[in-house]
C-alpha positions as CSV (number, residue, x, y, z in Angstrom):
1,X,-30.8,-53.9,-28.4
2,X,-32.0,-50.3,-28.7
3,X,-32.3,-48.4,-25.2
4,X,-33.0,-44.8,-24.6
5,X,-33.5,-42.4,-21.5
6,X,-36.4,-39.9,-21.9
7,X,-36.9,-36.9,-19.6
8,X,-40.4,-37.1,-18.3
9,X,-40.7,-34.2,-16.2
10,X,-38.5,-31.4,-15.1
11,X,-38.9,-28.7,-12.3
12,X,-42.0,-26.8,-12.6
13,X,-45.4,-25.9,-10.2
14,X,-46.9,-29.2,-11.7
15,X,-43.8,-31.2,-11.2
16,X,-41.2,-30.1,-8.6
17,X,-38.9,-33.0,-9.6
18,X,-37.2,-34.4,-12.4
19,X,-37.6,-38.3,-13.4
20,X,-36.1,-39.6,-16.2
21,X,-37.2,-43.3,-18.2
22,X,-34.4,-45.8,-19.3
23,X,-36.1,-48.1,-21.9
24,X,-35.5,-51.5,-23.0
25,X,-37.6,-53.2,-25.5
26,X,-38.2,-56.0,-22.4
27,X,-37.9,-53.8,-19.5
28,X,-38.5,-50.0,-18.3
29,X,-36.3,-48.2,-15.2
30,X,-37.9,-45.2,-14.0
31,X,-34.7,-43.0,-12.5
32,X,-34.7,-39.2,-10.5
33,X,-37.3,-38.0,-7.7
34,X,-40.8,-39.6,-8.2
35,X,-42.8,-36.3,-6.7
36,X,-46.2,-35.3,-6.3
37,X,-47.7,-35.3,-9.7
38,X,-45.7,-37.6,-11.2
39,X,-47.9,-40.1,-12.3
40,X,-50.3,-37.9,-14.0
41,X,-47.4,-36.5,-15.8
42,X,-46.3,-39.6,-17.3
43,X,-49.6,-40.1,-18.4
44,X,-49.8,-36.8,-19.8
45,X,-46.6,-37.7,-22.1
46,X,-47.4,-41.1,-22.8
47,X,-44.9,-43.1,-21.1
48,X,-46.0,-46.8,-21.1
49,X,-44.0,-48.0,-17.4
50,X,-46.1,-51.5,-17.1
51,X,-42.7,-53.1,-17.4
52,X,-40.9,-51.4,-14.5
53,X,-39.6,-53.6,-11.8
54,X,-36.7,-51.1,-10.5
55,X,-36.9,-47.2,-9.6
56,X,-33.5,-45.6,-8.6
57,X,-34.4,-42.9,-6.3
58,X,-32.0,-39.9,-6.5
59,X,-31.3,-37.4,-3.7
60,X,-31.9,-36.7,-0.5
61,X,-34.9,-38.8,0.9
62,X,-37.3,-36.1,1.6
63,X,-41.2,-35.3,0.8
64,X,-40.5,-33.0,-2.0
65,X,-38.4,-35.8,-4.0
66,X,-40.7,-38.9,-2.9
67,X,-44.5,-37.3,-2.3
68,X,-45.5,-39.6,-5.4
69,X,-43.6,-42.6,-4.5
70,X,-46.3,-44.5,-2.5
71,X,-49.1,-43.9,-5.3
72,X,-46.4,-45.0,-8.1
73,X,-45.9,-48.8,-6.2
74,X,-49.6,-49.3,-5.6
75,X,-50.2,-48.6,-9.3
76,X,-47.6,-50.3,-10.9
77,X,-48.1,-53.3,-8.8
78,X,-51.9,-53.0,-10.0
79,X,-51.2,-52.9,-13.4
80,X,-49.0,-55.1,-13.3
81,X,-51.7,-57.7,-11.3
82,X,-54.0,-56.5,-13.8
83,X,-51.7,-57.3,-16.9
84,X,-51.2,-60.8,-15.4
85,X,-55.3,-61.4,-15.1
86,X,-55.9,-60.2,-18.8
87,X,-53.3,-62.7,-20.0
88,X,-54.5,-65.3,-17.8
89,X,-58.0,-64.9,-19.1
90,X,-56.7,-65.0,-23.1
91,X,-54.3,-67.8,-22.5
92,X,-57.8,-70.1,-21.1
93,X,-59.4,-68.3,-24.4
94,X,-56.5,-70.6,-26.2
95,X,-54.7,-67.3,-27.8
96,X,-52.6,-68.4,-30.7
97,X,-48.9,-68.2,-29.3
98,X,-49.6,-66.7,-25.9
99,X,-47.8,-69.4,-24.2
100,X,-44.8,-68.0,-25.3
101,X,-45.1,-64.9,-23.3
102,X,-46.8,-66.1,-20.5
103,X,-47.3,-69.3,-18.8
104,X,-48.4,-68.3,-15.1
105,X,-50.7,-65.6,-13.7
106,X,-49.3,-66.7,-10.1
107,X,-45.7,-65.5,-10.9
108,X,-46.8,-62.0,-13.0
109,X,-48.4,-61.5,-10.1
110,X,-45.8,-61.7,-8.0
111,X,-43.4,-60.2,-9.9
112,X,-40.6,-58.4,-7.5
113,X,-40.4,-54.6,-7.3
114,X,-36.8,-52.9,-6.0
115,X,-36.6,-49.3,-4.8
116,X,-33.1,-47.8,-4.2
117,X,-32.9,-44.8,-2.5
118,X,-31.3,-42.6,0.7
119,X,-31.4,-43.7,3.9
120,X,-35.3,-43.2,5.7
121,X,-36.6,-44.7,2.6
122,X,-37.8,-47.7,4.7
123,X,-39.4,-45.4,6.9
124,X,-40.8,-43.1,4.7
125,X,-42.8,-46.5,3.3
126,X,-43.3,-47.8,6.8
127,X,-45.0,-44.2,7.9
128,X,-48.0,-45.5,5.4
129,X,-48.4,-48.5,7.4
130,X,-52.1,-48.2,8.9
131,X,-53.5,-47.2,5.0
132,X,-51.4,-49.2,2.3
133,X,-52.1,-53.0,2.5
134,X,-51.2,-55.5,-0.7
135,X,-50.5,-59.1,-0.8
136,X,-48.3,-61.2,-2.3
137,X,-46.5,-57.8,-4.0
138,X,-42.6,-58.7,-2.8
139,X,-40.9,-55.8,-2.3
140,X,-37.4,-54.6,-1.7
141,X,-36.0,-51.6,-0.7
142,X,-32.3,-50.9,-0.3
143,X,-31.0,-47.9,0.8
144,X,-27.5,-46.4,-0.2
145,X,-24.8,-45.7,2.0
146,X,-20.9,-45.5,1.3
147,X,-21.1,-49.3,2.0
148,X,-22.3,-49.9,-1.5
149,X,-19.1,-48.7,-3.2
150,X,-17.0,-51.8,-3.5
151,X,-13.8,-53.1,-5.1
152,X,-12.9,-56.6,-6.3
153,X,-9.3,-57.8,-5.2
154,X,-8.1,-56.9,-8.3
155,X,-9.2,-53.0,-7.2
156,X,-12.0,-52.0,-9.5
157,X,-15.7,-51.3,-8.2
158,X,-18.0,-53.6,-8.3
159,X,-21.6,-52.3,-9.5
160,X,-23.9,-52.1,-7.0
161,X,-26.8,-53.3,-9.0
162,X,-26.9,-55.4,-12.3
163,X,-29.3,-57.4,-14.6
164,X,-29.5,-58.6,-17.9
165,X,-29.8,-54.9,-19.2
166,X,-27.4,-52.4,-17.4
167,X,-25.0,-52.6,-14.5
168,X,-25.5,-50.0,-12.0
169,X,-22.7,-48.2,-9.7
170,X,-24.7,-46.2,-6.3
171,X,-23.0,-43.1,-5.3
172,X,-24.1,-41.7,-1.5
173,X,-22.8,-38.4,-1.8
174,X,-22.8,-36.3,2.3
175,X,-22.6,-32.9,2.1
176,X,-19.1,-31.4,2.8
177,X,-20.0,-28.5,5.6
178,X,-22.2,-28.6,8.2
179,X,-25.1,-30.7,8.5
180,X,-23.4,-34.2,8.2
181,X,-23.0,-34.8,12.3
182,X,-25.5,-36.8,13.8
183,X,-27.0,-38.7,10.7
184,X,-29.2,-41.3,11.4
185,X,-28.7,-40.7,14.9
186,X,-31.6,-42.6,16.4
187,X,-33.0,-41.9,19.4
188,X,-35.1,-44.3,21.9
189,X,-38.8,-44.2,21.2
190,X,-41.6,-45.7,23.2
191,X,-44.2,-48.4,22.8
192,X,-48.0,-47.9,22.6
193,X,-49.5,-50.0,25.3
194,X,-52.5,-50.5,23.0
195,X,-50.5,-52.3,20.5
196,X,-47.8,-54.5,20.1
197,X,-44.0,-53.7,19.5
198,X,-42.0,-55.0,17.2
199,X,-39.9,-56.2,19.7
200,X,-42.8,-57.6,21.1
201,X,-43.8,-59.4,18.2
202,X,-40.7,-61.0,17.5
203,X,-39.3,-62.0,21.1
204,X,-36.8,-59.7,21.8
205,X,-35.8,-58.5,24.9
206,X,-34.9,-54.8,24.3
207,X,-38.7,-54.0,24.1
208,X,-38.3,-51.2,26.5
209,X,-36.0,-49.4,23.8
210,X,-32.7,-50.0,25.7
211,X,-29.8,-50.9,23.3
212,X,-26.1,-52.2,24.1
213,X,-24.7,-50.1,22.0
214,X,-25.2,-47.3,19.3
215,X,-24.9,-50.4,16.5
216,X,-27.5,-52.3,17.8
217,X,-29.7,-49.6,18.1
218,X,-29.7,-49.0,14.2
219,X,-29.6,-52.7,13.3
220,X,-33.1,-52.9,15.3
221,X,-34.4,-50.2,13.5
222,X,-33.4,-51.2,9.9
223,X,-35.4,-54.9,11.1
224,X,-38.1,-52.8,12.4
225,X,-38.8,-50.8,9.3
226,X,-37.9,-53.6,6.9
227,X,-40.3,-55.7,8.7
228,X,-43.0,-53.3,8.6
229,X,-42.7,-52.6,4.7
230,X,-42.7,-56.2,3.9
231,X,-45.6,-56.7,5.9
232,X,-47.4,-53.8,3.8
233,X,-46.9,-55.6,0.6
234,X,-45.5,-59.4,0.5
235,X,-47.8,-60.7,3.5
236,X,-49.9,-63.9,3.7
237,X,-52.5,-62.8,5.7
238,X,-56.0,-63.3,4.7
239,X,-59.4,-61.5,5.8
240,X,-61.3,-64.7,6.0
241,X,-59.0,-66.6,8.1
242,X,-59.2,-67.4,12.0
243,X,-57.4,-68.8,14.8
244,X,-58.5,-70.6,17.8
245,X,-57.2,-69.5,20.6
246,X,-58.1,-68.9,24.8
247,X,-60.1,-65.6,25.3
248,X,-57.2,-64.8,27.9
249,X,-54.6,-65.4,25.8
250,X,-56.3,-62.8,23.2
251,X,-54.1,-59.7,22.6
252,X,-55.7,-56.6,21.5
253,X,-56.4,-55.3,18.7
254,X,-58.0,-57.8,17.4
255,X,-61.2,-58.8,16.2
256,X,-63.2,-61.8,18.3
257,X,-65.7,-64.0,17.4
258,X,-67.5,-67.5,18.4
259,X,-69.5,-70.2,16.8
260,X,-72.7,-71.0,18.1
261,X,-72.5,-74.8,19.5
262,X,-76.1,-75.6,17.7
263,X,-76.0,-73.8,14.5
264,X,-72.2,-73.8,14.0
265,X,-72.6,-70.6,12.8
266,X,-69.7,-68.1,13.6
267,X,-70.6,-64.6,15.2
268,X,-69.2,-61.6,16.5
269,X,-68.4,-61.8,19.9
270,X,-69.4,-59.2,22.5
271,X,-68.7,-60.7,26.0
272,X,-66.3,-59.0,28.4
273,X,-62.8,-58.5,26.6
274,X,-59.2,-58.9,28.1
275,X,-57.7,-56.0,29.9
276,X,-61.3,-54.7,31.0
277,X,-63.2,-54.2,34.3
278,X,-65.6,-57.3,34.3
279,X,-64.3,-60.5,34.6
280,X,-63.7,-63.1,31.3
281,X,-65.3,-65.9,31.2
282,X,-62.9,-68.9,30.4
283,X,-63.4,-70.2,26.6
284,X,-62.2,-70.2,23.7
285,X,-62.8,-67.5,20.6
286,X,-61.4,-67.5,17.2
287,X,-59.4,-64.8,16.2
288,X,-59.2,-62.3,13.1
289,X,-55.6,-61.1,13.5
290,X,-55.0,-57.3,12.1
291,X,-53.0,-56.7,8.9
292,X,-49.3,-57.3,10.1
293,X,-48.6,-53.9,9.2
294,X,-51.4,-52.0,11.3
295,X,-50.2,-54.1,14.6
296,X,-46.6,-51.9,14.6
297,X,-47.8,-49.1,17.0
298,X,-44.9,-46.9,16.6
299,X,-41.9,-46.4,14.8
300,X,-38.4,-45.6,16.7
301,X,-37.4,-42.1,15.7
302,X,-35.3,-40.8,13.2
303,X,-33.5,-37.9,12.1
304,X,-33.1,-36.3,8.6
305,X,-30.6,-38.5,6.1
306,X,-28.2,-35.5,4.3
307,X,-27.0,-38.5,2.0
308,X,-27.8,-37.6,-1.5
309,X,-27.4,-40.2,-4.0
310,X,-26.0,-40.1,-8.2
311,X,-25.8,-43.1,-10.4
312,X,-23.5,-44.7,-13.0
313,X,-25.6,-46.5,-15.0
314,X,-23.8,-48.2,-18.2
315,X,-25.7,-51.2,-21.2
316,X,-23.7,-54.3,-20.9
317,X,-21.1,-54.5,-23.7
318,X,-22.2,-55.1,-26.7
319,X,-20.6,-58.3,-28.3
320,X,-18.8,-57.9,-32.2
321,X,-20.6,-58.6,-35.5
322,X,-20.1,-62.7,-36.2
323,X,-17.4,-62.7,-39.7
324,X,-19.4,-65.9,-41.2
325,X,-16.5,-65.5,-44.2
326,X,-13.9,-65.9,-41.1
327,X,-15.7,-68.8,-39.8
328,X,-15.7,-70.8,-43.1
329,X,-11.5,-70.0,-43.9
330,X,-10.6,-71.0,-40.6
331,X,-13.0,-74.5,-41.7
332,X,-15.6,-74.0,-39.2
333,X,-19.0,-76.1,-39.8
334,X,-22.5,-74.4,-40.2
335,X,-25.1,-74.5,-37.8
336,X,-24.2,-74.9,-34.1
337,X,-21.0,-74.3,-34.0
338,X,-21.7,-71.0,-35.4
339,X,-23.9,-70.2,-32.6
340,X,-21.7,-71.7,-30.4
341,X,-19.0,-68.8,-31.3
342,X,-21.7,-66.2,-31.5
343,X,-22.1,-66.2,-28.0
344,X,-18.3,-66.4,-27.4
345,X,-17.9,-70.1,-26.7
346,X,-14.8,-72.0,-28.2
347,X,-15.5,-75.4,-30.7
348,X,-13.5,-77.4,-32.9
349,X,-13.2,-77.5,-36.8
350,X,-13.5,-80.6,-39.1
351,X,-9.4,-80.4,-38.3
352,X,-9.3,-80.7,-34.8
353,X,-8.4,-77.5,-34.4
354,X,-9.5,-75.2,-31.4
355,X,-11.3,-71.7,-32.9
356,X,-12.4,-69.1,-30.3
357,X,-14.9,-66.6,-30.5
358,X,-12.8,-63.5,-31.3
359,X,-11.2,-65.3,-34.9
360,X,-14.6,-65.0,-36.2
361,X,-16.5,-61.7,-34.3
362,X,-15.3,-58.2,-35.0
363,X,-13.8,-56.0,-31.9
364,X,-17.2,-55.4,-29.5
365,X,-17.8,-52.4,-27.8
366,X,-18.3,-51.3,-24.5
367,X,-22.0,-50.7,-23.7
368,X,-23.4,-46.8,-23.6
369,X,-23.8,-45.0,-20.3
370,X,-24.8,-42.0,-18.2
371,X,-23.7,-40.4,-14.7
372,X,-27.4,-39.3,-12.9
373,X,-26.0,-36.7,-10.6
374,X,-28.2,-35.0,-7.7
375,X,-27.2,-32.0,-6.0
376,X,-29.2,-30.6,-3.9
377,X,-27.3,-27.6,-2.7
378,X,-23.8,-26.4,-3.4
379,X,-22.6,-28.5,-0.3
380,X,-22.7,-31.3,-2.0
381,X,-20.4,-30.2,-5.2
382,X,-17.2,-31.0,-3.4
383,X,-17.7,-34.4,-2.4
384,X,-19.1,-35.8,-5.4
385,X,-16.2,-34.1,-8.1
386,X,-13.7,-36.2,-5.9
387,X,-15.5,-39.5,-6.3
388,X,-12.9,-41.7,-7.1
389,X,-15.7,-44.2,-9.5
390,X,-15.7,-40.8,-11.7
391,X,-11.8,-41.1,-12.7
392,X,-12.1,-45.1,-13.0
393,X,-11.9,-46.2,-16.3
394,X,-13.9,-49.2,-15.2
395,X,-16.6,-47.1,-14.2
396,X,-16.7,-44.4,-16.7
397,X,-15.7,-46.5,-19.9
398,X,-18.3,-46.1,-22.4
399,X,-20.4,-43.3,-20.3
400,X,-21.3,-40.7,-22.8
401,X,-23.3,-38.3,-20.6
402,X,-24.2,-36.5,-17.6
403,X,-27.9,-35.7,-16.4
404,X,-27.3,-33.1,-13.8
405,X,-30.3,-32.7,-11.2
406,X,-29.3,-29.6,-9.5
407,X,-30.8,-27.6,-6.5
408,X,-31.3,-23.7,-6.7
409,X,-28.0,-22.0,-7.5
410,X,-25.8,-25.1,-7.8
411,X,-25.6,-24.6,-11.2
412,X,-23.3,-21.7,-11.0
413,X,-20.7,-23.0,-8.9
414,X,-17.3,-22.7,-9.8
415,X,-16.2,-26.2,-8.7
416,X,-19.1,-27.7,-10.4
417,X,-18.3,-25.3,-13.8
418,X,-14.6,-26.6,-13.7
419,X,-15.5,-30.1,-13.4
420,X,-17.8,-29.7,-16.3
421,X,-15.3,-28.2,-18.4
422,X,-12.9,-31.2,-17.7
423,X,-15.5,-33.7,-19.1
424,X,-16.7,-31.6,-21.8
425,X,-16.3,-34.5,-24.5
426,X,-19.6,-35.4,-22.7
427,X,-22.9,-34.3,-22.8
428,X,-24.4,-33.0,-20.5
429,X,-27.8,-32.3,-19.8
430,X,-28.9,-30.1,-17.2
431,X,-32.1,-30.2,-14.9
432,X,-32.7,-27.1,-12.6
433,X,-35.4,-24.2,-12.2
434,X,-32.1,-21.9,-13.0
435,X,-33.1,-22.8,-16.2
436,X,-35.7,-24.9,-16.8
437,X,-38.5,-22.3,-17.6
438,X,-42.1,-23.1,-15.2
439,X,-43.9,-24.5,-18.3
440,X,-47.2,-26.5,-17.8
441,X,-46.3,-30.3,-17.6
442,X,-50.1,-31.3,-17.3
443,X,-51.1,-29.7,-20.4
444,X,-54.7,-31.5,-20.8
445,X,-56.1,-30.7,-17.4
446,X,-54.8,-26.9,-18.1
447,X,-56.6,-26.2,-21.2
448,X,-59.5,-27.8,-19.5
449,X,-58.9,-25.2,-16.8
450,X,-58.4,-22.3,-19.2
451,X,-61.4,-23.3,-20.8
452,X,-63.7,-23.2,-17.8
453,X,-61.9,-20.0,-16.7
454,X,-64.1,-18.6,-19.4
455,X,-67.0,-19.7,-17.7
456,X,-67.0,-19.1,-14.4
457,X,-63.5,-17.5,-13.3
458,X,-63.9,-17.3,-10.0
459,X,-63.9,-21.4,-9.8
460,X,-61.2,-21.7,-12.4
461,X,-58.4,-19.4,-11.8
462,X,-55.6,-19.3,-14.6
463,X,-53.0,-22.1,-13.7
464,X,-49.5,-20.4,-12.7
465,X,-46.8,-20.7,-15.3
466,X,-43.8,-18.9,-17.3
467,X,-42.7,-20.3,-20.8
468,X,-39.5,-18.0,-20.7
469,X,-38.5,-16.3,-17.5
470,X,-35.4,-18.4,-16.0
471,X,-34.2,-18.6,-12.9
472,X,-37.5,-19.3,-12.1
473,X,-38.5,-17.6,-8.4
474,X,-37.1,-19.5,-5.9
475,X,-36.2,-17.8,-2.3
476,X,-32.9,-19.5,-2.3
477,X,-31.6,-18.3,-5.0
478,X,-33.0,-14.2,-4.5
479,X,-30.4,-12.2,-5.3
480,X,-27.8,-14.4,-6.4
481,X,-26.4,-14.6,-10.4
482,X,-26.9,-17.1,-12.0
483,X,-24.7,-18.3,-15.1
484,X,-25.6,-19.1,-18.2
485,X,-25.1,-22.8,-19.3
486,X,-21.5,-23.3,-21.2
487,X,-22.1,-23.8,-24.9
488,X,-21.4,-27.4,-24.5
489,X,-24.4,-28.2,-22.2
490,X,-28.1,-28.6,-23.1
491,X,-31.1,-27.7,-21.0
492,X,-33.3,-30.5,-20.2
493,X,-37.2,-30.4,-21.7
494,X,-39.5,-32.5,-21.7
495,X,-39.9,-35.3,-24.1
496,X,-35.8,-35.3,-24.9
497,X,-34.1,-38.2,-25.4
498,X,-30.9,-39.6,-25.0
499,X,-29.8,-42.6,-26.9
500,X,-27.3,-45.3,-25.5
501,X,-27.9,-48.1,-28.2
502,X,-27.1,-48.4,-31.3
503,X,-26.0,-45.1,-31.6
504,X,-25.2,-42.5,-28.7
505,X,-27.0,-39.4,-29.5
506,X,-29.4,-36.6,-28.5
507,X,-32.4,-36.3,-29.9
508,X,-34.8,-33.1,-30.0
509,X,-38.0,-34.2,-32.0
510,X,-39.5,-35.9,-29.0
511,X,-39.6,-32.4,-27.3
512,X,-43.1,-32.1,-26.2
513,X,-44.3,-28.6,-27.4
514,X,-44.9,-25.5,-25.0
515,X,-49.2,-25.3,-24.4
516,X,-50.1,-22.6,-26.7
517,X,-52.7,-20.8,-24.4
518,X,-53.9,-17.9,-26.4
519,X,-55.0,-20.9,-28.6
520,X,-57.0,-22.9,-26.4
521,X,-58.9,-20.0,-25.4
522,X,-59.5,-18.6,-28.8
523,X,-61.0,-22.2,-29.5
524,X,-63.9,-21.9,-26.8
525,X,-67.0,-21.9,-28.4
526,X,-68.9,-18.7,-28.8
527,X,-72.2,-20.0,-28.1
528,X,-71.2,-21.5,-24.8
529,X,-69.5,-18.4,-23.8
530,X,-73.2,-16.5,-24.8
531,X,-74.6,-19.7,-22.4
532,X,-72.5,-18.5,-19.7
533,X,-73.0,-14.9,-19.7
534,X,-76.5,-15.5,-19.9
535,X,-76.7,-17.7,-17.0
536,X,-74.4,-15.1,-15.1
537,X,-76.9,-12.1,-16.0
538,X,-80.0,-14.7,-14.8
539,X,-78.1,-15.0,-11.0
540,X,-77.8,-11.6,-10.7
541,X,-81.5,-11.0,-11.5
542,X,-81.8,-13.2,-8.8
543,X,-78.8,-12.4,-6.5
544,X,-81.1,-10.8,-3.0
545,X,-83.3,-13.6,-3.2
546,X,-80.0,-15.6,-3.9
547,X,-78.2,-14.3,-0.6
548,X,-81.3,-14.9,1.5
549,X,-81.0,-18.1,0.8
550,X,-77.5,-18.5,1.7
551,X,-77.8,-16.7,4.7
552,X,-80.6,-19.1,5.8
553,X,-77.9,-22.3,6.2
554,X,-76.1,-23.2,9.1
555,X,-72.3,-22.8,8.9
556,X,-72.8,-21.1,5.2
557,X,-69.1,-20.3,5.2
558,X,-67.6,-23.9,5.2
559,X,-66.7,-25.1,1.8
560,X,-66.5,-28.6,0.7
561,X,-64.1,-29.2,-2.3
562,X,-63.7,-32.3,-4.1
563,X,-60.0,-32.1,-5.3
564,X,-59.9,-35.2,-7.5
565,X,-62.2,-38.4,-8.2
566,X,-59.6,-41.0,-10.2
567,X,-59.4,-43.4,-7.2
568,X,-55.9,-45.2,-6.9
569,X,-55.0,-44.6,-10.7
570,X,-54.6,-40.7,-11.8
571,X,-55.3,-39.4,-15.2
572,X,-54.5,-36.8,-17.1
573,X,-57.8,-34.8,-16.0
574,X,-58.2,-36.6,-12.8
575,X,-56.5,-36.9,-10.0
576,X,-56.5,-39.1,-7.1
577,X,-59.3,-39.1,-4.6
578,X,-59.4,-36.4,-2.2
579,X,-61.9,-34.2,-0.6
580,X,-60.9,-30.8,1.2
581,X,-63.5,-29.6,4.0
582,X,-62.7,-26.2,4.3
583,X,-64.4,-24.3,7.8
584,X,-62.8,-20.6,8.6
């Protein structure tokens, strides 16, 4: 089966990240830091990711790799719904053969989703409690520690992740000098009174936030967070349903209502409430329960993770070519016993005799694969060159590549350049604003921009961006050299792709071309631009009867800027919806 990575985005002022697209024909991984501006970059390049059940989240689990992550479930899970509903509505149509493909809306629509990441992933998700709601959307999250990397008893690691398509090997890489002491370290938090604790909800008696011991503390946590995610995305609860229940017994928040004994119609009710002044009366109401999610007041705190986490990800290997002229010497009978050895099952000839698989296939291979590897700063260099998974042969057998996802300056360190140089049969293909040029990812919306600039510049000002200066400005880096690439590494663009199956190979014609500026202004029309200056020269006819005007309203110097109209699903002119109310 052919499979591919493609670089969607590297670092740049549109994208600060780098995610890269691992494509089967029946399935899509979407692999790096899914950042602010993601999405609308992926639409910008055309990246179909309807089919994407998995992300592996690389580094550190902070804002500037995840800002987008939130937006990327909610629309994948809507597509996905929506998917599910178009098919549901052809299959009824009676589409010839859609059967096939899809037999039940109910279980596209609940297709599971799985986000690895770094620790304080959970809570990162959890933190968009009282604003993200969807139902029946199972989701898991798992996040990486040293844990993960496991042997059998035989002594070889065991993958962390597999499916049908690729078997995956996690790699929680902690920085080597200072920084790693006190991880995780959480610290006791208090309870609302206004809302209920976790703790409460669920019967335990720690509800004050006193732990036994440091072990129980986290294990609370991690059922705390986990709770609260699943409750933003896999619950049951429903807006139209009630429960009966005392008045007294009622616990707040929570919205109260009461049928009328002669109508049986069912109102809000607005009688004295528990925990108030005045007295309650002693019935019963019925009971709309808040969202799961919104009735977790507070999180327990937490402190920065400094794991940063790399990837082995390898095809399955690939079976041998079937030798039908094999098959027919060694008196082997068409039809099922043929498949039968295909898939590497033993049969018996017309003889008796016992043939396995590998008299009739051809020597297989193993299946292609890449090491994702994200280093955030140079403190992190040592520790992952002494992985042990990297010098394992069952690991590393049949990895062709590296992608490197490197922080500012990390490129030019010597440990990292001698490592390099030992696997230089390799490829390796390298990610970082030491030399990845600031080039415009969202090229639609800037010609659009650079096109209105024309118009009315103060409105429209020219989006930032460098085609050729590298290392792009970075404060970390100011003053420091940085190295050119060895001749044996490639600098990752946009659009490249990486080949595991049939063939591994790098391929450059999918490199999405550098916005040619100069001609998206030249191709503004003249007659608008003669519009524009014409309405320009009509203002300032106008301009003192203008700024009387302006002077007349109240509060004339707070601005109100809509930053994008697309709702929940960015494009590649709009983005999501957002208003900015500026006051001085």
């Amino acid at each position: 089966m052919k499979s591919y990575i493609q670089i969607l985005t590297t670092p740049t002022a549109d994208t600060s990240g780098t995610i890269l697209l691992l494509h089967f024909d029946n399935k899509r991984y979407l692999i790096g830091n899914i950042t602010e501006g993601t999405q609308r970059a992926i639409v910008q390049i055309g990246a179909r990711v309807l089919k994407t059940n998995e992300i592996f989240m690389t580094g550190r689990a902070e804002w500037a790799n995840m800002g987008g992550l939130i937006g990327m479930i909610l629309t994948l899970a809507d597509s996905s719904a929506s998917s599910a509903q178009s098919k549901e509505e052809e299959r009824k149509k009676g589409s010839k053969g859609f059967k096939q493909n899809f037999n039940n809306v109910a279980a596209a629509e609940k297709t599971k989703f799985t986000i690895f990441g770094a620790p304080n992933l959970n809570y990162t998700l959890a933190a968009a409690r009282r604003f993200v709601f969807r139902k029946g959307m199972p989701l898991e999250t798992r996040e990486i520690t040293d844990r993960d990397a496991t042997r059998d008893a035989a002594g070889a690691w065991l993958p962390t992740w597999f499916d049908d398509n690729i078997r995956l090997w996690s790699m929680a890489i902690l920085p080597s000098r200072s920084g790693a002491e006190g991880v995780n370290d959480l610290s006791k938090g208090t309870v609302s009174p206004r809302k209920r604790s976790f703790d409460m909800l669920n019967g335990v008696e720690s509800a004050n936030g006193s732990y036994r011991d440091e072990q129980e503390k986290r294990s609370m946590c991690d059922q705390l967070t986990k709770s609260v995610v699943s409750a933003m995305f896999s619950s049951s609860w429903r807006l139209d349903s009630l429960v009966e229940m005392p008045l007294k017994e009622v616990q707040l928040p929570a919205a109260l209502f009461v049928r009328d004994p002669e109508t049986k119609e069912t109102k809000r009710y607005a009688g004295p409430m528990p925990g108030g002044a005045q007295e309650i009366p002693d019935i019963t109401v019925l009971v709309r329960r808040p969202w799961p999610g919104a009735q977790i007041a507070d999180l327990p705190p937490t402190t920065p993770s400094m794991e940063a986490i790399s990837y082995v990800i390898r095809n399955h290997p690939q079976r041998g070519r079937f030798r039908p002229d094999r098959a027919i010497a060694l008196g082997v009978e068409r039809g099922r016993n043929w498949n039968e050895l295909t898939n590497g099952r033993s049969v018996v000839n017309k003889d008796g005799m016992t043939i396995t698989s590998d008299m009739v296939l051809e020597p297989g291979k193993q299946g292609g694969g890449v090491v994702i590897a994200d280093l955030p700063t140079e403190d992190y260099v040592e520790a992952f060159v002494a992985r042990e998974e990297l010098k394992s042969k069952d690991v590393m057998d049949g990895v062709g590549a590296f992608f490197w996802l490197l922080g500012p300056g990390v490129s030019s360190n010597p440990t990292l350049r001698r490592f390099m140089d030992e696997m230089k049969h390799l490829k390796h293909i390298v990610s970082s604003k030491d030399h990845c040029p600031n080039r415009l990812a969202l090229d639609s919306v800037a010609s659009s921009t650079l096109r209105l600039r024309q118009i009315d510049p103060a409105r429209y000002p020219t989006p930032i961006y460098d085609n050729d200066t590298v290392p792009q400005a970075d404060p970390k880096t100011r003053g420091l050299t940085i190295d050119p690439l060895p001749a044996y590494a490639t600098v990752a663009e946009r659009g490249q792709v990486l080949q595991l199956e049939p063939t591994f190979e790098l391929q450059e014609h999918h490199i999405v071309p550098v916005l040619d500026t100069k001609a998206v202004i030249e191709e503004t029309s003249g007659e608008v631009l003669q519009l524009a200056t014409a309405a320009q020269e009509a203002i300032n006819e106008d301009r003192q009867e203008l700024d009387l005007w302006a002077n007349s309203i109240p509060n004339k110097d707070a601005e109100i800027i809509a930053l994008g109209t697309g709702s929940a699903l960015p494009s590649k002119y709009r983005n999501v919806s957002a208003t900015l109310l500026r006051i001085p």
